[in-house]
C-alpha positions in Angstrom: 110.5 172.9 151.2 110.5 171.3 147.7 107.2 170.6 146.0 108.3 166.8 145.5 108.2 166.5 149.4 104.6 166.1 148.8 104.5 162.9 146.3 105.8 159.5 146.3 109.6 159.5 144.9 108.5 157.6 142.1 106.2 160.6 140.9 109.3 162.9 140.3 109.1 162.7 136.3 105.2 162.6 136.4 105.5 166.2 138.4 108.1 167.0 136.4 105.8 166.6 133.1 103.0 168.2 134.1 104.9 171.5 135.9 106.0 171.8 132.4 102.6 171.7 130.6 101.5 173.9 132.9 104.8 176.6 132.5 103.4 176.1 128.5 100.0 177.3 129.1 100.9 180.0 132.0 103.5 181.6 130.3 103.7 180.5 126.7 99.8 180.5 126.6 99.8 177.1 124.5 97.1 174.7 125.1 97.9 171.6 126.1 96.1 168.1 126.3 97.5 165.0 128.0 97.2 161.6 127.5 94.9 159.1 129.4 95.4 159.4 133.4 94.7 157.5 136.3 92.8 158.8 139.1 96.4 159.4 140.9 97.7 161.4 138.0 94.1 163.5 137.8 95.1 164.5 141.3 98.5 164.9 141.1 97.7 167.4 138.2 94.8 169.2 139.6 96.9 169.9 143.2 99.7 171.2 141.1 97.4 173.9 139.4 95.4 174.5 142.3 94.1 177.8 142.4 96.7 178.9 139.5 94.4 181.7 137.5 96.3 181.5 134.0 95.4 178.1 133.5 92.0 176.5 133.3 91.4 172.5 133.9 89.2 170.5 132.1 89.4 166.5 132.3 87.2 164.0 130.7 87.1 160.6 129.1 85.0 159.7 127.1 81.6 160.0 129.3 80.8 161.2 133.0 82.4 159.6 135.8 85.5 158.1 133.6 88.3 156.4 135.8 90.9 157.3 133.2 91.2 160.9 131.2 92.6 163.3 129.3 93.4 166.2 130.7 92.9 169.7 128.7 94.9 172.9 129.8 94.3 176.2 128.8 95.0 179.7 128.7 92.1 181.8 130.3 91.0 183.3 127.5 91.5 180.1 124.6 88.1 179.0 123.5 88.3 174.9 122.8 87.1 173.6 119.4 83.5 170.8 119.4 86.0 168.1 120.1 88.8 169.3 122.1 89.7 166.0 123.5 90.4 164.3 120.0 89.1 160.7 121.4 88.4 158.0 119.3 85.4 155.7 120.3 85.6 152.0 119.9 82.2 149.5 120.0 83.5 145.9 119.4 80.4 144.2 118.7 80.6 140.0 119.1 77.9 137.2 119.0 77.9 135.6 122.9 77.8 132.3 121.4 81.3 132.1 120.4 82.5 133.2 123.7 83.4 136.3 125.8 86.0 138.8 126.5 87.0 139.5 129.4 89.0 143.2 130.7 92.6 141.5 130.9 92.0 139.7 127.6 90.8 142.9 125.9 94.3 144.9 127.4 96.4 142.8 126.9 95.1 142.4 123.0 95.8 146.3 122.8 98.6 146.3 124.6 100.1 143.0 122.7 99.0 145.3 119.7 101.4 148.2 120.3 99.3 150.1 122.1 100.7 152.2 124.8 98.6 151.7 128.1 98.4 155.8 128.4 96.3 156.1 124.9 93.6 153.7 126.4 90.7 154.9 128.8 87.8 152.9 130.3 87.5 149.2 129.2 83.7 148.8 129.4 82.6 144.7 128.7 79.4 143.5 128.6 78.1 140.5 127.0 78.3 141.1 123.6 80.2 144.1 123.1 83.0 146.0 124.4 83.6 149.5 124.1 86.8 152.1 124.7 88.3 155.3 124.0 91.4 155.6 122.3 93.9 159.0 121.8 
């Protein structure tokens, strides 16, 4: 039985990708960080270490209970520097006066700006402000 039998078809390069990153921590023992991920792809990745010892898991982005996040992969014994997600934090501060911004608006500003859609976490909007996490 092949291991794609257990994902959509259109997941074959995403498994592909990550059974890679995780042959380059296993038996290379190079750490390895991923992009922003959707939930989906969090799972995806975390079933296809499951209980693998010579790689440890660590996914975050930006603050607790991200919907999109980088993943971090690592050789048992590697010790991650203070940052070891490298994310940039973006607070867009705006008087409410001249208007709002809205989550599609804000995307598709980033996107429209050459910003691929897997170096962008959490869109968080609130009246005045809106803030992100870039990679």
């Amino acid at each position: 039985m092949s291991i794609y039998e257990h994902f959509r078809p259109e997941e074959r390069a995403l498994i592909d990708h990550f059974l890679d990153l995780i042959d380059q921590v296993s038996q290379r023992y190079i750490p390895r960080l991923t992009d922003f991920m959707d939930p989906r792809q969090q799972t995806i990745l975390r079933s296809l270490i499951g209980k693998n010892d010579a790689v440890h898991l660590s996914i975050f982005g930006g603050y607790e209970h991200a919907e999109r996040a980088r993943a971090l992969l690592l050789p048992p014994y590697f010790e991650p520097d203070s940052d070891p997600f490298d994310l940039a934090y973006l607070d867009v501060r705006y008087p409410a006066k001249f208007g709002s911004v809205t989550h599609p608006e804000l995307l598709g500003a980033l996107l429209g700006s050459g910003i691929s859609r897997n170096k962008i976490g959490d869109l968080l909007i609130g009246e005045e402000a809106a803030q992100f996490y870039l990679c």
